[in-house]
VOPARO-400852 format. One record per residue (C-alpha): residue number from 1; residue in three letters; x, y, z. Coordinates in nm, 2 decimals, always signed. Example, Ala and Ser with C-alpha at 12.3 -4.5 7.8 and 13.67 -1.06 7.14 Angstrom:
// VOPARO-400852
+--------+------+--------+--------+--------+
| dodren | seke |      X |      Y |      Z |
+--------+------+--------+--------+--------+
|      1 |  ala |  +1.23 |  -0.45 |  +0.78 |
|      2 |  ser |  +1.37 |  -0.11 |  +0.71 |
+--------+------+--------+--------+--------+
END
This chain:
// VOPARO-400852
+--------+------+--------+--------+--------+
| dodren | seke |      X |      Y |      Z |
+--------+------+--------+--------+--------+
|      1 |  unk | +10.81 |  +9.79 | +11.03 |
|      2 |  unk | +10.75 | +10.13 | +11.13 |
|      3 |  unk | +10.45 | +10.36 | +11.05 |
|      4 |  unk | +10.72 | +10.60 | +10.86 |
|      5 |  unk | +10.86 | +10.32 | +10.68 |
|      6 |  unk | +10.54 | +10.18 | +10.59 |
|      7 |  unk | +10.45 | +10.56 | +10.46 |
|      8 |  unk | +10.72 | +10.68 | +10.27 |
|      9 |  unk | +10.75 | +10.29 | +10.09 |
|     10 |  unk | +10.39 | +10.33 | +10.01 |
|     11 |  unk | +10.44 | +10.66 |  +9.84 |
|     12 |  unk | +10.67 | +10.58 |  +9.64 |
|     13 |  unk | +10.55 | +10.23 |  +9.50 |
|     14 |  unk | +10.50 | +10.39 |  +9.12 |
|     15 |  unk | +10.85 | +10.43 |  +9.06 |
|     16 |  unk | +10.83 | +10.02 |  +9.10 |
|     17 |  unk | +11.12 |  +9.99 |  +9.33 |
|     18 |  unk | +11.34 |  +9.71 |  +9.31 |
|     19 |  unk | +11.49 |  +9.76 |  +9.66 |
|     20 |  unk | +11.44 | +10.01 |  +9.92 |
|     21 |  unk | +11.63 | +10.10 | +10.23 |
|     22 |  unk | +11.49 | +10.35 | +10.55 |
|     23 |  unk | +11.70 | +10.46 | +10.84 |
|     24 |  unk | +11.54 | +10.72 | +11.08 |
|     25 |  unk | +11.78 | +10.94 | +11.17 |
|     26 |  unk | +11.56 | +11.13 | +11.45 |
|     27 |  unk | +11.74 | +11.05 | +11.73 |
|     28 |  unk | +12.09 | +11.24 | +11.58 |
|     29 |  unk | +11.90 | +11.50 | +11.62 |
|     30 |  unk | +11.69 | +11.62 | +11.91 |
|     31 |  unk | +11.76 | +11.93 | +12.07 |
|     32 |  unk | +11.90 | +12.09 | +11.74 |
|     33 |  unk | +11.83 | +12.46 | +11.67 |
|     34 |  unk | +11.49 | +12.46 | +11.40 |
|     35 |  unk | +11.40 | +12.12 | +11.49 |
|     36 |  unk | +11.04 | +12.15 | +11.57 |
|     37 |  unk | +10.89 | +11.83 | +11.53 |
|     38 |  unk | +10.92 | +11.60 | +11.21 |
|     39 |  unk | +11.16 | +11.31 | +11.16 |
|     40 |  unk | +11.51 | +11.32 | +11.03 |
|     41 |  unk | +11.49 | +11.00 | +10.79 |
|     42 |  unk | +11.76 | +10.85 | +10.49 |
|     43 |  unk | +11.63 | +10.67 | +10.21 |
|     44 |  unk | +11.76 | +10.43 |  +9.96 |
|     45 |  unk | +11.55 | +10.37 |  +9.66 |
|     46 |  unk | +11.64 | +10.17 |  +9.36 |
|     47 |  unk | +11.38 | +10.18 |  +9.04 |
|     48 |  unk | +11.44 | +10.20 |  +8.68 |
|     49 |  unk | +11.27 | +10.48 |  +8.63 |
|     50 |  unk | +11.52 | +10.69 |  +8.72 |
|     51 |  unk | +11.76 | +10.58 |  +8.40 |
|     52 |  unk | +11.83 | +10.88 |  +8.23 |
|     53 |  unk | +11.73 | +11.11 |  +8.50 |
|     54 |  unk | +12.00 | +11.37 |  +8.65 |
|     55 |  unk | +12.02 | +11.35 |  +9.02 |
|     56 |  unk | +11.89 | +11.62 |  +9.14 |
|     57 |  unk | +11.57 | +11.49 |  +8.94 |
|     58 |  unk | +11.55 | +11.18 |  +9.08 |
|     59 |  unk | +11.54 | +11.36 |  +9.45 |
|     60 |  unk | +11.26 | +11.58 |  +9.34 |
|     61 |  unk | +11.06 | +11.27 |  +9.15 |
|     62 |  unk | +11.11 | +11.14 |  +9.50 |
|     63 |  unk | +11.00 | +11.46 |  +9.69 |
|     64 |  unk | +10.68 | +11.53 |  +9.49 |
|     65 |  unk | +10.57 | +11.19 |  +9.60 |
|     66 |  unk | +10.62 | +11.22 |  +9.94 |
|     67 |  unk | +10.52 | +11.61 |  +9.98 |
|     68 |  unk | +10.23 | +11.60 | +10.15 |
|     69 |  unk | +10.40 | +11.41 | +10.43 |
|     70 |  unk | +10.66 | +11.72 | +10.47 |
|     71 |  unk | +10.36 | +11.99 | +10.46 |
|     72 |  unk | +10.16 | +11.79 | +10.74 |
|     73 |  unk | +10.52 | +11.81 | +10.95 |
|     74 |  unk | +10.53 | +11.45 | +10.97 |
|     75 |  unk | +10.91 | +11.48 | +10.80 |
|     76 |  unk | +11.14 | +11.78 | +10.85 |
|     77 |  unk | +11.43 | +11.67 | +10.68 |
|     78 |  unk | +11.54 | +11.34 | +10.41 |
|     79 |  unk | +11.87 | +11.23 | +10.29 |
|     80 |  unk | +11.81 | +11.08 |  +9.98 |
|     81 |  unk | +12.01 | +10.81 |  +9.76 |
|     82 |  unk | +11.83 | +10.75 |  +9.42 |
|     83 |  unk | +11.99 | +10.48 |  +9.21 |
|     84 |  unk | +11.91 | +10.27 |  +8.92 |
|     85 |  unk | +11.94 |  +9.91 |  +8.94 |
|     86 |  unk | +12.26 |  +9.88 |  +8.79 |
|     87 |  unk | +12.41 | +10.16 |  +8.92 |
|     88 |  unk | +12.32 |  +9.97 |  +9.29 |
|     89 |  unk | +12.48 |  +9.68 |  +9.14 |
|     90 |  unk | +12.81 |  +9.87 |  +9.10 |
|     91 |  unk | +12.83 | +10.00 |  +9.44 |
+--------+------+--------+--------+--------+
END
């Protein structure tokens, strides 16, 4: 398991996943214009919490956990799939 996976999981352990997907997504991008370091990763996370919560508000309850990680440069840029558990079901 990676050090990135292992990071990003760990963060986000309150919102009491109940599955969780990483994909690093670097290599897709080296040698881009405004790539200057930091990882190019996708996440899939699954929790209840987010029932109820728009989108765009599940990405930032998701952000806010992992910000200090994107101010140390450590990630430059996340995809980010935020789903309750039935709604995972379904697809």
């Amino acid at each position: 398991m990676s050090d990135m996976r292992q990071a990003i999981e760990g963060r986000l352990k309150s919102l009491n996943l109940t599955a969780f997907a990483f994909t690093d997504e670097s290599h897709l991008h080296i040698g881009h214009a405004g790539n200057k370091g930091g990882g190019h990763y996708a996440v899939l996370a699954v929790s209840p919490e987010f029932a109820g919560v728009s989108r765009l508000n599940r990405q930032r309850m998701i952000k806010n956990l992992l910000q200090d990680l994107f101010s140390d440069g450590l990630i430059h840029a996340l995809s980010i799939k935020a789903q309750t558990p039935e709604e995972y079901a379904q697809s």
